[in-house]
N, C-alpha and C positions, 0 to 999 in steps of 0.2 A: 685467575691464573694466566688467561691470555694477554692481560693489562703488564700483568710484573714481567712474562716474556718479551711484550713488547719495547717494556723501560729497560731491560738488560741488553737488548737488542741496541736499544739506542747508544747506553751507557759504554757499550764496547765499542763503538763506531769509532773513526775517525774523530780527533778532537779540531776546533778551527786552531788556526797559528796563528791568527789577531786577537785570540783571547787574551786575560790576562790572568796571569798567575800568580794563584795567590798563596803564602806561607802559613804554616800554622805553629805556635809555636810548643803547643805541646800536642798528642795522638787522641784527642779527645774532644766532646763536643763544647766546650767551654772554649774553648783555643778555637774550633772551629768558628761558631760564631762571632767573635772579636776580629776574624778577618773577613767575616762578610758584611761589615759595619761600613765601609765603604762603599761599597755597593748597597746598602740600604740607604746610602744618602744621595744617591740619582734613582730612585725608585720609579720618579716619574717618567725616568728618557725612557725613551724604545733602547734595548739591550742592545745597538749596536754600533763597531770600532766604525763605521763609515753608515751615512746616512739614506746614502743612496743601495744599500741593500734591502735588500727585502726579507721581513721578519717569517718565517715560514711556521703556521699556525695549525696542528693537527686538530682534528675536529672530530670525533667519536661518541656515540649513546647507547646507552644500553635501555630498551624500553621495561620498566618494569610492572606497570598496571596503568589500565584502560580506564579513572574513575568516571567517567559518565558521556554523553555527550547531551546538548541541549537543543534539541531542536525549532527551538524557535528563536533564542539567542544566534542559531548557527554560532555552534562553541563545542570545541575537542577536550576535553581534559583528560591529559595523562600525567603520567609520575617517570622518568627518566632519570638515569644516572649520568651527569655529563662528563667527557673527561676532555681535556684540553692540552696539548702540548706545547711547548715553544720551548726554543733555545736562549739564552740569554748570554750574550760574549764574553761580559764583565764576568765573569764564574766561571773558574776551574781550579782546584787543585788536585795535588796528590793523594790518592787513599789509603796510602801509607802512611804520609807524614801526618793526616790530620785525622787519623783514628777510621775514618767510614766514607765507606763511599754514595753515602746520602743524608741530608739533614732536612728535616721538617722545619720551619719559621711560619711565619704569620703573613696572608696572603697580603694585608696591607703595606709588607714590607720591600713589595718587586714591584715590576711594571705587569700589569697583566693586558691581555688583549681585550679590547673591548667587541667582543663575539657578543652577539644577539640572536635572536632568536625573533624575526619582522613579524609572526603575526600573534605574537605575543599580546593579550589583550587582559592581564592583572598583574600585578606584582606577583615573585615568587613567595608562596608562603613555607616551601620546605626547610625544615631544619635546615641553621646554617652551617657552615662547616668553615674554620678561621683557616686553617692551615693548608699548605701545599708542600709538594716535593721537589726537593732542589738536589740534582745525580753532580758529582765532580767533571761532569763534561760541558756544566750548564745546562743541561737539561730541565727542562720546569715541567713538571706534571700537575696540575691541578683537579684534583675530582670534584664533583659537588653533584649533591640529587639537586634536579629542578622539580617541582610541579608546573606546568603546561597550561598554562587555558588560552590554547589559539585559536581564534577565528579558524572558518572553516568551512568552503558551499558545500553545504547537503542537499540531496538530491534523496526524498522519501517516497517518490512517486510510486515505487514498488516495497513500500511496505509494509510487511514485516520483512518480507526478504531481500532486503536493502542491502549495499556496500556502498560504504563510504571510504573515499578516496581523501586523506587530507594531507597537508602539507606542514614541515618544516623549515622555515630556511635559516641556515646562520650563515652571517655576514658582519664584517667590523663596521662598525655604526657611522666613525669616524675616517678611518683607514681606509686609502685607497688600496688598488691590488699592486702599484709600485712602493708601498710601505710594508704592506699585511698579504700574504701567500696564504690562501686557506688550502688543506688539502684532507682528504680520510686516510688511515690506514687499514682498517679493518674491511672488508668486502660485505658490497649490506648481503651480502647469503650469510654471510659467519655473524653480520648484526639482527638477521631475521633469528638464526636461530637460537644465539644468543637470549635475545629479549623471549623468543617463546616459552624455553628453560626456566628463565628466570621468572617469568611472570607468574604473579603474587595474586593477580584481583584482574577479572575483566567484567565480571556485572552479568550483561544482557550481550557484549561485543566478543568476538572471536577477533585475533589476528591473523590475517591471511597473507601479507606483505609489508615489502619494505624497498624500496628503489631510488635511486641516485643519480640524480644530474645537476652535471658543475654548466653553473651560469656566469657569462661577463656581461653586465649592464655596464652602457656608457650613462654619466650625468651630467647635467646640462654643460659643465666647464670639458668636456673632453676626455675625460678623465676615467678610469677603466675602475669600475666595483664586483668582486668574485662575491658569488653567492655558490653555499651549496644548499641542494634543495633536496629535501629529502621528503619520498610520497610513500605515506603509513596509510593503509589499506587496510579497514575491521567492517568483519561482517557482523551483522545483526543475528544472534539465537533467535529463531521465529518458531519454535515447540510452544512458548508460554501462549503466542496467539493466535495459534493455531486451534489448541486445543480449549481456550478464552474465549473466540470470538469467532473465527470462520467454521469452526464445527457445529456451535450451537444454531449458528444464522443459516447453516444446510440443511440443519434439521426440521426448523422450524419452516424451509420455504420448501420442503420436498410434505410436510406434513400439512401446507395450505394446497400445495398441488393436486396431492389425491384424497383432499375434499371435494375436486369435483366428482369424485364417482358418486358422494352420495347424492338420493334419488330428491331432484328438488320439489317434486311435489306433498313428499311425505317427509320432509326431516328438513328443519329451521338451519338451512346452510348459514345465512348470513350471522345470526347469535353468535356460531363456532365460528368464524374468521374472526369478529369483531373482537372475540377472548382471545384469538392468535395474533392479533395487533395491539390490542392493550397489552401484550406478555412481550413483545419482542420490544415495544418502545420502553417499558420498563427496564427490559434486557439491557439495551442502548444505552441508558440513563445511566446505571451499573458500572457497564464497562465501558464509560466514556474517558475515564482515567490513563486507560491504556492508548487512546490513540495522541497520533504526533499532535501537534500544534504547532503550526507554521501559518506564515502567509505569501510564498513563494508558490507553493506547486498544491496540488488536492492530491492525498492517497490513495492509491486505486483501491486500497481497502476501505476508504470513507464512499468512494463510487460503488463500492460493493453493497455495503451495508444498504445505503440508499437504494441502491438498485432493488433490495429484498424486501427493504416498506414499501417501494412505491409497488413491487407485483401485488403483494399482497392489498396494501386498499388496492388498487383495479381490478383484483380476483372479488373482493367487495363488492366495488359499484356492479360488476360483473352479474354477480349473485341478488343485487337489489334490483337490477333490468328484470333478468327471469324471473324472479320470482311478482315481478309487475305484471311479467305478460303471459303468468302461470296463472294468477290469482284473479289479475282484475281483468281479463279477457270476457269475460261477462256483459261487462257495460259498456264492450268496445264494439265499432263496425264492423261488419264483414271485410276478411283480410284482403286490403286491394289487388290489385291484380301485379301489378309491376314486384309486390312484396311478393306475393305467390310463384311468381314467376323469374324471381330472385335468389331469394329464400328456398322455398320449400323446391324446384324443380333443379337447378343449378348448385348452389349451395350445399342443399342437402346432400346429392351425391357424390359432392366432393366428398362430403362427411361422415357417407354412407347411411346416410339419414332418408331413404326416397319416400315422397307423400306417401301415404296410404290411399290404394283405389277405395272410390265414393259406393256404398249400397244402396245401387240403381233400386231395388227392388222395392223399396218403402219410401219413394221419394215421388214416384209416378203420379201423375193425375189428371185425370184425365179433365176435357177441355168441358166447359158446362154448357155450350154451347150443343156441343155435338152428343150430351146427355138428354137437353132439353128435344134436341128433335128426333130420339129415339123414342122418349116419350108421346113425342106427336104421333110418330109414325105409330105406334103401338095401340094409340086412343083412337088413329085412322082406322086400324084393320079391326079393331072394335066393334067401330061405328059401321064397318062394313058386312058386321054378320049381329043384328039386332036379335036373331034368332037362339044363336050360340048363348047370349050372355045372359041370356033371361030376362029379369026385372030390374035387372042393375041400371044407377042413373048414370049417363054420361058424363053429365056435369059436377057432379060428384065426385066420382071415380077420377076423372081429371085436374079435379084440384087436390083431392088428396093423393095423388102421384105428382102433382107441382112443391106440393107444401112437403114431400118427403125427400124430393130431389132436391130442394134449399135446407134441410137438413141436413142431408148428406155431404151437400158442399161447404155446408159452415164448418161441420166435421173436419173435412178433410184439410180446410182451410187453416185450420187451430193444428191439428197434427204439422201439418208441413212446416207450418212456423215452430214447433217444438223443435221440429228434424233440424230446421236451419240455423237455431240457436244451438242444438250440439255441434253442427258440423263449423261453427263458427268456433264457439271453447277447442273443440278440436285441432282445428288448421290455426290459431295463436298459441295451441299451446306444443304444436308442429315445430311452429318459428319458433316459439321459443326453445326448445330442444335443438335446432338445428345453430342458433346462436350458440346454444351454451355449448356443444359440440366444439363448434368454431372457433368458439374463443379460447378452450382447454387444447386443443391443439395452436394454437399459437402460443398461450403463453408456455407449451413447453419447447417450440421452438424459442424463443426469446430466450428461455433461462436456460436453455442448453446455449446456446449462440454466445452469450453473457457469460456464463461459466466456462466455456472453454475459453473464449478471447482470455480472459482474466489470468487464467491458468499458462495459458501461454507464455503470455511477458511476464507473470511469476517466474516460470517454470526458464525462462531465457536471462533475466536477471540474477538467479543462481548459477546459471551455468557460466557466467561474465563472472571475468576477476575482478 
């Protein structure tokens, strides 16, 4: 409707006074045609009475579907309707005398502009359409669908929530801007909302714009070229991978996360990660379909995804540490001092982890020394009442008080060394809880750090037009 207001608009204008007028000689399109024969026989001049005019060339599209884009070709493909204006001198008559005030012919039979479309990158394969409109003021209206496949820098770094900004330009291929005038009639608000209307097919893309600006490039001779440039802005639908791929990879790295709660001494942590990474790289393998392929820029969804294997093995090697230094703390040395003094006093309280106080109480022992000359002193005050003891032998009595105090100390000797072999399993198995502590509190710093950064320039890249 807006197209035929526009041609009526034209057709009542002002006619030029260096046209030529042509007869017809009877009210019909038969009569008609037989005086445009003339002018089918300069088809090839530019339409006009003086050369040094300038052909004034309307330029208008109607977007009507978005069929895909290619990201790794960097490739737009749309479907558009074009329509093309110009005047042409040679033509006018009366729409009285020759029946109508418009006739359709064969587009081969005018001069038409050579408008292009520069980032044109296949031939057009849309249906062709032979014919145009020719109004009694000279008017040329020419419609035709294009199909599109222009180049196009894409820019995927934020995707699935991407917009893509791409470009149109038409410009006479040939024609300079002192032969060939390009100009719009239509305002891109009325072509935004136009093409939204109309739109037929958009896939995976939204259209969110449409913007205009008239360029003069000079070329190498001097010589002035009009383009107009026209920037088609479509966002990407990101629900399919949202609910695809960044849900499922939440799920899976919040359910490696509060595995550490379980207790590593009593339940096989490492088994359950290694079934959480064999599951997600499978996952991976799946939905590899869905992501871009480019070799321009990396997706901060392909840094995501990575990001969530690489926690997960470190949450591994993590769980294969402790449970080394839960298990084989056995065959290990006593925990050095600097570990002790790292670990278990510093560390720990960061972690809320503080050693556990030592039990003085079964640890003591006394010096053998200062046993041995209790004994002496004992076999003295003995020896100092011969009366008291009776018949008992000295010598006797004194080695089996020697040979019971090196029992006692072999005794004691075998316990203390038990004691030190717990308290040894014990303080490795201190540090190790105080590690694993440490680490479970970092890695949920990192995936919180990680996830929000992420979220952000998501979350900034939608809110950009």
């Amino acid at each position: 409707m807006i197209i035929f207001i526009f041609i009526s608009v034209l057709v009542h204008a002002p006619c030029n006074s260096s046209s030529i007028m042509m007869n017809c000689t009877q009210p019909n399109p038969v009569s008609l045609l037989e005086a445009l024969k003339p002018v089918f026989s300069i088809g090839s001049v530019r339409p006009v009475m003086n050369t040094s005019t300038a052909t004034s060339v309307t330029v208008d599209f109607t977007l009507f579907g978005i069929l895909g884009v290619n990201e790794k070709s960097q490739i737009l493909t749309t479907y558009i309707w074009l329509n093309v204006l110009w005047n042409n001198e040679f033509i006018r008559w009366t729409p009285e005398q020759c029946g109508s005030d418009y006739i359709t012919i064969p587009r081969k039979e005018l001069w038409v502009p050579d408008v292009v479309i520069v980032e044109f990158m296949e031939k057009n394969t849309a249906p062709f359409v032979p014919y145009t409109y020719v109004f009694s003021d000279g008017t040329i209206f020419d419609p035709q669908p294009v199909k599109v496949v222009s180049s196009c820098r894409l820019d995927i770094y934020t995707f699935p929530f991407d917009t893509q900004t791409c470009t149109l330009t038409f410009t006479s291929y040939l024609h300079r801007m002192d032969a060939v005038k390009l100009t719009n009639f239509t305002p891109v608000e009325k072509t935004l909302t136009n093409s939204k209307q109309s739109m037929t097919t958009m896939g995976e893309w939204e259209l969110v714009g449409i913007t205009l600006d008239k360029y003069e490039r000079e070329d190498g001779e001097g010589e002035l070229n009009q383009e107009l440039r026209y920037f088609v802005s479509v966002r990407r639908q990101s629900t399919m991978y949202v609910v695809n791929l960044l849900l499922p990879s939440s799920f899976l790295i919040t359910v490696d996360l509060f595995s550490f709660l379980l207790p590593p001494k009593s339940v096989d942590r490492s088994a359950f990660k290694m079934t959480l990474i064999l599951g997600y790289t499978v996952f991976l393998l799946l939905m590899n379909n869905l992501l871009p392929v480019t070799g321009n820029t990396i997706p901060l969804i392909n840094v995501f995804l990575s990001l969530c294997l690489a926690l997960m093995v470190a949450s591994l090697l993590e769980t294969v540490l402790i449970t080394n230094l839960l298990c084989g703390s056995a065959l290990c040395c006593p925990v050095p001092c600097w570990i002790t003094v790292c670990v278990l006093h510093i560390l720990g309280r960061l972690v809320c982890l503080s050693p556990k106080p030592r039990d003085l109480e079964g640890t003591v022992i006394q010096n053998p020394n200062t046993q041995e000359m209790k004994i002496s002193s004992l076999v003295a005050e003995d020896s100092k009442a011969p009366e008291e003891k009776g018949l008992l032998d000295e010598d006797k009595a004194l080695e089996e008080l020697r040979s019971l105090g090196k029992d006692l100390q072999a005794l004691r000797l075998q316990v203390d060394q038990l004691l030190g072999e717990n308290q040894t399993l014990e303080d490795w198995a201190q540090v190790g809880l105080v590690i694993d502590r440490l680490l479970f509190i970092v890695y949920i710093l990192f995936i919180s750090v990680s996830f929000f950064t992420i979220i952000i320039i998501w979350s900034q890249s939608i809110k950009s037009p």
